[in-house]
C-alpha positions in Angstrom: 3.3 9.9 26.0 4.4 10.6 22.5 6.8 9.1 20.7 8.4 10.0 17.4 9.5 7.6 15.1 10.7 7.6 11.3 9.1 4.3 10.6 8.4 5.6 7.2 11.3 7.1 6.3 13.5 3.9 7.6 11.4 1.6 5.6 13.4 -0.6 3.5 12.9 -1.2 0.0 13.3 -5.4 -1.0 10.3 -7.3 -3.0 7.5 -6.5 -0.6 7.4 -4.9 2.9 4.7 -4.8 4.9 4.7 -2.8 8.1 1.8 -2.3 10.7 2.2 1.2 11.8 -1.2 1.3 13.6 -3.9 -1.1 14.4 -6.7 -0.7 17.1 -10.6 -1.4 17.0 -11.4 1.2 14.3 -9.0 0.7 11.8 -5.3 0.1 10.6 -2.4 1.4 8.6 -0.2 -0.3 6.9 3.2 0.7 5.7 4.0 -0.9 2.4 7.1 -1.3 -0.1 7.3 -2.3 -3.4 10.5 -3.1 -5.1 10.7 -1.8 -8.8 9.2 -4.9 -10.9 7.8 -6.6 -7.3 4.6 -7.9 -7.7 2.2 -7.8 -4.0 0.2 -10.8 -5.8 -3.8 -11.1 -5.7 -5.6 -11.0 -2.2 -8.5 -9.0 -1.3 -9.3 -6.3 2.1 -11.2 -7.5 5.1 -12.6 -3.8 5.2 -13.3 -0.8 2.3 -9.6 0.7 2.4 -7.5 3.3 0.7 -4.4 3.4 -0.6 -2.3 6.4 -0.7 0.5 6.4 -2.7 4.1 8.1 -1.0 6.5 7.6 -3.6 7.3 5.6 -6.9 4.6 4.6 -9.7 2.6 1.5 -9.0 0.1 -0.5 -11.5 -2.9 -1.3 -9.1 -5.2 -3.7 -10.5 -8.7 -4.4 -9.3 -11.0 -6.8 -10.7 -8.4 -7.1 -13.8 -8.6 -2.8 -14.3 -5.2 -1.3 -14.5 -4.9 1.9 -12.7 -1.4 4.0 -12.6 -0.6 5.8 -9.8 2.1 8.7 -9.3 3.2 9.9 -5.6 0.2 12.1 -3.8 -2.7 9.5 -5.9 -5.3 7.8 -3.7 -7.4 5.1 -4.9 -10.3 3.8 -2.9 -11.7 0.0 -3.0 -14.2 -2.1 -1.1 -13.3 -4.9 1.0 -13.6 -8.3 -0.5 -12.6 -7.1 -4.1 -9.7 -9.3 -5.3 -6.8 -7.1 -6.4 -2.8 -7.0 -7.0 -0.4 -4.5 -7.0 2.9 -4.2 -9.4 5.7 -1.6 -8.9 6.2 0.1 -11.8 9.9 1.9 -9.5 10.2 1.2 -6.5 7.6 2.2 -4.7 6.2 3.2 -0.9 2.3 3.8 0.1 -0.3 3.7 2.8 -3.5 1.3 3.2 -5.4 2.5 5.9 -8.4 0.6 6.6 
């Protein structure tokens, strides 16, 4: 069966949002939101990941490196590498690890 479902679209924008849209043995995808000036504080990935960012402008930092990111940017990083995220606008991307 196949469902449809606007999950993304629907996603609210307040401080941080974190939404699981698909987890199984392999990997996961996370649906996140950033309010403009919201800060998704230090913490590091189980697993190497991307992030893939929708909409807005985000400041990612990894290892104290600043990288700005416009909508359509990716930016790969390996697990266990502390980083934060800061929402430049408000902001909507994709970690799939």
């Amino acid at each position: 069966m196949h469902l449809k479902e606007d999950l993304l679209k629907d996603q609210a924008f307040g401080k941080l949002q974190i939404q699981k849209l698909v987890r199984n043995e392999r990997f996961e995808i996370l649906s996140i939101t950033l309010e403009e000036g919201a800060l998704f504080p230090k913490h590091t990935s189980p697993t190497d990941a991307i992030l893939i960012l929708l909409e807005g402008q985000i400041e990612f930092y990894i290892e104290e490196t600043q990288n700005e990111l416009l909508p359509q940017q990716t930016l790969r990083f390996e697990a266990d590498t502390e980083h934060r995220v800061k929402a430049v606008k408000n902001s909507k991307f994709l970690i799939i690890r």
